[in-house]
N, C-alpha and C positions, 0 to 999 in steps of 0.2 A: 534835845529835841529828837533828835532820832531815834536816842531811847525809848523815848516815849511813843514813838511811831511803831517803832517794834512791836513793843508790850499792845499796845492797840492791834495790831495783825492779828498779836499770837493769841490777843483775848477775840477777835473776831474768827476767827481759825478755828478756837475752841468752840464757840458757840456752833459755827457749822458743824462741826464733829459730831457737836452734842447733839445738835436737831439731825442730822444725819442718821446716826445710830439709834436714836430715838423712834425716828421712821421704820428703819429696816427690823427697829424690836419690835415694833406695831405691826407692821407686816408678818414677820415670822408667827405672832401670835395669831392674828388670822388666819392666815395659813395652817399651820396646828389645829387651830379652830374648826375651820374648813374639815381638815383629815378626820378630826375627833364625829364628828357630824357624819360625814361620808362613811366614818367606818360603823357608826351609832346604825345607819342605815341598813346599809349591807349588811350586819348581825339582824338589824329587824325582817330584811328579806327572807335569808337562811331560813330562820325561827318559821317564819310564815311558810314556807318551802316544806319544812321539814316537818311541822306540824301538819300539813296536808297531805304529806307523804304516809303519815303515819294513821291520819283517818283514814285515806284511803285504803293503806294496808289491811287497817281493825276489818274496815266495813267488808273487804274480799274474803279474809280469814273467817268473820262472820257468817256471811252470805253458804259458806263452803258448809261453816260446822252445822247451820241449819240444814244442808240437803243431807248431811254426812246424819245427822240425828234425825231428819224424817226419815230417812231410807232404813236406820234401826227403828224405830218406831212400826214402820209398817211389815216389819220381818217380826220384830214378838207379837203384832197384832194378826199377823197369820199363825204364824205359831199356836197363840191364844186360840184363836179357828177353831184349828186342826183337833187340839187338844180336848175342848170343847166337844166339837161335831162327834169326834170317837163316844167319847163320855156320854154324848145326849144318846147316841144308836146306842148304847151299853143299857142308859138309865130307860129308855124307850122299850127295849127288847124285856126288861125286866117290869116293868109295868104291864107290858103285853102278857106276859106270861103268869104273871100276878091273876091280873082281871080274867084269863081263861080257864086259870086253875083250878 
């Protein structure tokens, strides 16, 4: 009899163990779970951060080479002028002189 009282403890002893560690392995998987989530998140933050970072950048870098290419634009468009304007008095004076000759 006692033996068998025993054996009963030790098989109820085990069954708590079992459902015990059972528990805490469902736990820890959650747990885990939770991190894997959390950290899923935070990568998706960075990413969104860092991709705004980075339009932001373009569109400044942007903004810049636009004033940096009008500002040449409008330096050969005087240029052009100048060149021009010489030319036209050159081609003018020789027309004058043409029609008085």
């Amino acid at each position: 009899m006692e033996l068998i009282k025993k054996v009963k403890e030790a098989e109820t002893q085990a069954r708590d163990i079992i459902a015990k560690a059972k528990s805490e392995a469902t736990a820890r998987g959650e747990a885990m779970q939770q991190k894997r989530l959390e950290a899923l998140e935070k990568a998706e933050q960075e990413r969104k951060q860092a991709t705004e970072a980075a339009i932001t950048k373009a569109e400044s870098e942007g903004h810049a080479e636009v004033g940096g290419l009008k500002a040449e634009a409008e330096t050969h468009r005087r240029e052009l002028r100048q060149n021009v304007e010489s030319k036209m008095a050159a081609a003018t004076a020789k027309v004058t002189e043409h029609l008085k000759g």
